[in-house]
C-alpha positions as CSV (number, residue, x, y, z in Angstrom):
1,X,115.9,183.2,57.5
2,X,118.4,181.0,58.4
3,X,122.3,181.9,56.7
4,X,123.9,178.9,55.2
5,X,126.6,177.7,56.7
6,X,129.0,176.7,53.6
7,X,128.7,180.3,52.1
8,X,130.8,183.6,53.4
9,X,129.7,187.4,53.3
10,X,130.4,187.8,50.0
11,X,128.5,184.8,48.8
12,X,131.8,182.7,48.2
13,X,131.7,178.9,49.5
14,X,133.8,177.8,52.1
15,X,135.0,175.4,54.7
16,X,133.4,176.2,58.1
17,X,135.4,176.9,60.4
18,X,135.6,174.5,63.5
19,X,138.7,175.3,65.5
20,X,136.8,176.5,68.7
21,X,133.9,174.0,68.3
22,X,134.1,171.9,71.7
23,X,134.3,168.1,70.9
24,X,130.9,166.0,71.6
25,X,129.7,162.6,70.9
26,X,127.9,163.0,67.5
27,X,125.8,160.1,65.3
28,X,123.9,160.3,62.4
29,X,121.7,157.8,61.1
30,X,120.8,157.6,57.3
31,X,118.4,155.1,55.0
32,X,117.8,154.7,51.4
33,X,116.8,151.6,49.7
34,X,117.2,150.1,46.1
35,X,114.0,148.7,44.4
36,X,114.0,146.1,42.1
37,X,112.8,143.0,40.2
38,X,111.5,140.5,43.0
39,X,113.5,137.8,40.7
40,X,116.4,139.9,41.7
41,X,115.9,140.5,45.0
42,X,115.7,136.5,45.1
43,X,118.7,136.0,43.8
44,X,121.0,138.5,46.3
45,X,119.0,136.6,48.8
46,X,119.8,133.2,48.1
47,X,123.5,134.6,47.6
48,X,123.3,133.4,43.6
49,X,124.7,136.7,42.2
50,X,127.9,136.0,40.0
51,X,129.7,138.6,41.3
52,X,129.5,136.8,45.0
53,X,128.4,138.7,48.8
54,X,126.3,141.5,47.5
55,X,125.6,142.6,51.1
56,X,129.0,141.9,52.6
57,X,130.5,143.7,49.1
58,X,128.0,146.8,50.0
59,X,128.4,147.0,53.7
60,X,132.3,147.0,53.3
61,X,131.4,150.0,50.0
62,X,129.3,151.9,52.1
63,X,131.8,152.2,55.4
64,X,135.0,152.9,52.6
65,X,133.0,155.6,51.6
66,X,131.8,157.1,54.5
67,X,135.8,157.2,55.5
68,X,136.3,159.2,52.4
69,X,134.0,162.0,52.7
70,X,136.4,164.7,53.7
71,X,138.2,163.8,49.9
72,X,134.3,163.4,48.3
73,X,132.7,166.7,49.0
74,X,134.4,169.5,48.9
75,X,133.8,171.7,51.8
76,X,134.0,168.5,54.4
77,X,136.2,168.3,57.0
78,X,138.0,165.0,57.4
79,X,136.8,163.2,60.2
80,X,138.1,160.6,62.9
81,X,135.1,158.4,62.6
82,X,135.0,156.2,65.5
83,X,132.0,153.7,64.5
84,X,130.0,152.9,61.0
85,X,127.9,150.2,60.6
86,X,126.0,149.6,57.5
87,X,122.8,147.2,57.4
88,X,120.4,145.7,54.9
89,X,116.7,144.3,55.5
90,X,114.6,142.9,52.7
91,X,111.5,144.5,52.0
92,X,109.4,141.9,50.0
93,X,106.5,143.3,49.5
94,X,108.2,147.0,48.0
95,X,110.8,144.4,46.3
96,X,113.9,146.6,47.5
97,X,116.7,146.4,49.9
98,X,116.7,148.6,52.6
99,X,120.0,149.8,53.5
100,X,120.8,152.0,57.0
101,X,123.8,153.2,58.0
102,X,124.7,154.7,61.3
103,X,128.2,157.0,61.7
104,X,129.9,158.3,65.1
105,X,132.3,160.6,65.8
106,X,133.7,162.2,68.9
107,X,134.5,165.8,67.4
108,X,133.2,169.4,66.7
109,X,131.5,168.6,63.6
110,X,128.4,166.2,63.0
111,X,128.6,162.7,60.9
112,X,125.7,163.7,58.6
113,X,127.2,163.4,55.5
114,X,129.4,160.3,56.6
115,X,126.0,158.2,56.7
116,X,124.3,159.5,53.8
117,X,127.4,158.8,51.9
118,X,127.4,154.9,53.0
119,X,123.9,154.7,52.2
120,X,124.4,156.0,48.8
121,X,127.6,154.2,48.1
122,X,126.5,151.0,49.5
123,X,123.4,151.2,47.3
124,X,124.9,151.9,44.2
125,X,127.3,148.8,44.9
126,X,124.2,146.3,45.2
127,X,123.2,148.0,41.7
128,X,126.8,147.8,40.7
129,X,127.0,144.1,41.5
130,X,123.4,143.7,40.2
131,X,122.9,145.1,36.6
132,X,123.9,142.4,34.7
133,X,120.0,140.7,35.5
134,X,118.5,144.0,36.4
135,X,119.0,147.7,34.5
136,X,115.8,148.7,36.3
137,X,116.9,149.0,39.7
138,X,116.5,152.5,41.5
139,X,118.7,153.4,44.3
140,X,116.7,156.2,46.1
141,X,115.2,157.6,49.1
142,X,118.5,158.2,50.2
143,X,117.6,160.6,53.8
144,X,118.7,161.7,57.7
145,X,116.5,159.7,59.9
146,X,118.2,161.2,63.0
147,X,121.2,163.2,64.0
148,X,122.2,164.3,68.0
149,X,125.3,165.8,69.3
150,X,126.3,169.3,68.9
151,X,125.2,172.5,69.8
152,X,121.8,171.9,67.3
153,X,121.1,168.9,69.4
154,X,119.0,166.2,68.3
155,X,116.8,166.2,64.6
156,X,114.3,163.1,64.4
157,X,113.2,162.8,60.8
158,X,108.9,163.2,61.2
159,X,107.2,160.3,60.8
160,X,110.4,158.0,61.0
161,X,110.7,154.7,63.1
162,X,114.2,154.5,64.4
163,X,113.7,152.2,67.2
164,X,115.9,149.2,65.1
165,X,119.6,151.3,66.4
């Protein structure tokens, strides 16, 4: 079974250590969506939420947050991102907005968490900028589609179409 990486001999959590990690060209890519009324979905369409941008607002949350990840979850090292990008599609017929986010580093530790973290922020900032037509929203799915670099190599999510990066 495998040993987790974030726990030491005695069971303890901890920071893994990278220092003799070589450096590689790492990305992760991450999804999640946020369902909601199709009134709603009209509205940050046809850009006539109050609050203004919801997709430029998110997409601007999403890559913040995937900067701050080394100060969000604990045992995280800091990284020297060197690319996020954060996109939206609409899905009509599941009423929600799909939200993908894709997070590159040159370094000796891998981006996962950077993407997830945009997706999630970035999602709860469309329900953040949202709520005052729609409490019902759900900001879910949240999930690695793919990760490469490092000495694990490349993980493809099963079943998952990545061909839009």
């Amino acid at each position: 079974m495998a040993q987790l990486s974030h726990v030491d001999e005695k069971g303890q959590a901890r920071m893994v250590d990278v220092t003799s990690k070589p450096s590689t060209m790492r990305e992760a890519i991450a999804r999640g969506r946020v369902r909601m009324q199709p009134t709603t979905l009209a509205l940050i369409a046809d850009g006539s939420i109050s609050k203004g941008d919801v997709l430029a607002t998110a997409r601007v949350a999403g890559i913040m947050a995937a900067k701050q990840v080394g100060s969000l979850i604990p045992l995280c090292h800091p990284l020297n991102l060197t690319s996020v990008t954060v996109d939206f599609d609409f899905n009509y017929e599941s009423s929600a907005v799909e939200i993908e986010a894709v997070a590159r580093v040159n370094g000796p530790t891998g981006v996962e968490m950077e993407a997830l973290t945009a997706v999630s922020v970035a999602g709860l900032t469309i329900y953040d900028m949202c709520k005052a037509v729609d409490r019902g929203m759900v900001v879910g799915d949240i999930r690695l589609v793919k990760k490469s670099g490092g000495k694990s190599g490349t993980y493809v999510r099963p079943g998952e179409d990545y061909s839009k990066e």
